[in-house]
C-alpha positions as a Markdown table, in Angstrom:
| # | Residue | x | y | z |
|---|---|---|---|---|
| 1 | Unk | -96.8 | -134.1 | -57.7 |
| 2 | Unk | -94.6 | -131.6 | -56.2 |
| 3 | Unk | -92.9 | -133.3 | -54.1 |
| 4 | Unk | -92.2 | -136.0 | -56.6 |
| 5 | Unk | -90.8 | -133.2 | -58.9 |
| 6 | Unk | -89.1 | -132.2 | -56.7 |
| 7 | Unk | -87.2 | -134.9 | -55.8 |
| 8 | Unk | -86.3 | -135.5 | -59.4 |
| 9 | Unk | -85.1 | -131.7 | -59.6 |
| 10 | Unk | -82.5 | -133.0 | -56.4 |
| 11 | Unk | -81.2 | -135.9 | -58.3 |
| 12 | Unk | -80.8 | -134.4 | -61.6 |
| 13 | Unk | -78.7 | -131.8 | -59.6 |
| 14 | Unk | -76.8 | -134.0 | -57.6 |
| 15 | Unk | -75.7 | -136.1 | -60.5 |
| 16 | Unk | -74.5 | -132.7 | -62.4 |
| 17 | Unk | -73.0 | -131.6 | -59.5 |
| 18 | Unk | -71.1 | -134.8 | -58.2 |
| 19 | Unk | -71.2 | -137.3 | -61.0 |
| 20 | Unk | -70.5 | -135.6 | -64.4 |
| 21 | Unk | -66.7 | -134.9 | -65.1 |
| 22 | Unk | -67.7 | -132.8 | -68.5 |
| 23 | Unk | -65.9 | -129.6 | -69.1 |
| 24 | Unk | -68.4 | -127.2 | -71.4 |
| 25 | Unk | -67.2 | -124.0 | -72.8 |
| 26 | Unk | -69.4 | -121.4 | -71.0 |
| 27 | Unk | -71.1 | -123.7 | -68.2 |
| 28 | Unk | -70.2 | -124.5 | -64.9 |
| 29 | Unk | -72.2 | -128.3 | -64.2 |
| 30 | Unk | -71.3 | -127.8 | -60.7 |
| 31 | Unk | -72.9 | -124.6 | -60.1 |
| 32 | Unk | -76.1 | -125.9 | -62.5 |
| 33 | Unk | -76.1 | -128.6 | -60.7 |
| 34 | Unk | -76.1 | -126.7 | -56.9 |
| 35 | Unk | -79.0 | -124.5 | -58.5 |
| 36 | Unk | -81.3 | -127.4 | -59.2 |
| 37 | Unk | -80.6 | -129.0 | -55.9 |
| 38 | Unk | -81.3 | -125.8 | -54.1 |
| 39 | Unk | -84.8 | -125.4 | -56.4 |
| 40 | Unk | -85.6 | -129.4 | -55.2 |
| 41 | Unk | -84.9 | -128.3 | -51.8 |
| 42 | Unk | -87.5 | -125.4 | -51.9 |
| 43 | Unk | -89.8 | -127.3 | -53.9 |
| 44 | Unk | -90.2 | -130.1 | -51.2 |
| 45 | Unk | -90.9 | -127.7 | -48.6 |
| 46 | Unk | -93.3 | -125.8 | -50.2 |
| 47 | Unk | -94.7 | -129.0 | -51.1 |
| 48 | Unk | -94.6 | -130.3 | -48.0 |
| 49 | Unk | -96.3 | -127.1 | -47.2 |
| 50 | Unk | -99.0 | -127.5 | -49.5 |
| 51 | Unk | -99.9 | -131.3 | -48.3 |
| 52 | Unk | -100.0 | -130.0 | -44.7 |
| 53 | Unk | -102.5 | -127.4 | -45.0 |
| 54 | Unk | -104.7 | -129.8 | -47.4 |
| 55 | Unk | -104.8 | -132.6 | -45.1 |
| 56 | Unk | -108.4 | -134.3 | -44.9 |
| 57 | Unk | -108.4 | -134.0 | -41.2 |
| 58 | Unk | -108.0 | -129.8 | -41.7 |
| 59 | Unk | -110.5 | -129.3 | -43.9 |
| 60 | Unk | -113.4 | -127.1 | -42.9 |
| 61 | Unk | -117.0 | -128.5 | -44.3 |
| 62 | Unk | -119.7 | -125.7 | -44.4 |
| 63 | Unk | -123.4 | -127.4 | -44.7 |
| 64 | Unk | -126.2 | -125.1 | -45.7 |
| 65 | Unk | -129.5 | -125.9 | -45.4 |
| 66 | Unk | -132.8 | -124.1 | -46.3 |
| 67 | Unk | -136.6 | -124.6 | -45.5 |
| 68 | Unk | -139.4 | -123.4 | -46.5 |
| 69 | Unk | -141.9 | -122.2 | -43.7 |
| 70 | Unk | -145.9 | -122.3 | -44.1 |
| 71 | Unk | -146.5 | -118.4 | -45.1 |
| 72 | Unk | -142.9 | -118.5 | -47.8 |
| 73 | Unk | -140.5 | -117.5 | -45.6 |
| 74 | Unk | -137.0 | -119.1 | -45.5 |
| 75 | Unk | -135.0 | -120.4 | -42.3 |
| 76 | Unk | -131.3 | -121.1 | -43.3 |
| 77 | Unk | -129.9 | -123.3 | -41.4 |
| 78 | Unk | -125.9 | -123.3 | -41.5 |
| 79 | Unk | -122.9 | -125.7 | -40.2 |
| 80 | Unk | -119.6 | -125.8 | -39.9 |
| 81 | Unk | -117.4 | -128.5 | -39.4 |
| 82 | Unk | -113.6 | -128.4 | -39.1 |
């Protein structure tokens, strides 16, 4: 989802920045505009980011297993898969 919102935040900026001739007392569109761009920018990346270290392939799998010896003992028994 962040990537998609971002994305959004880039268009929305672009057409306030490029597309919309509007002059409002107190508010520069361009600039507003240039802001929200800039925020879509930095949202993709960290986005980006956040999908590459959350990839299935990087996952790390930790697999615990415990038994139960004949005088009530435990043996653990642990793995780790990347």
């Amino acid at each position: 989802m962040a990537i998609g919102s971002a994305i959004v935040l880039f268009v929305i900026g672009a057409i306030l920045a490029f597309g919309v001739e509007v002059d409002v007392a107190g508010l520069d569109l361009v600039v507003i505009g240039q802001i929200l761009m800039a925020a879509g920018v930095i949202g993709g990346l960290i986005g980006l980011a956040m999908y590459a270290s959350n990839r299935p392939g990087r996952r790390r799998e930790t697999t615990q297993e415990v038994h139960r010896t004949a005088d009530g003992g435990q043996v653990v028994h642990t793995e780790h898969r990347v």
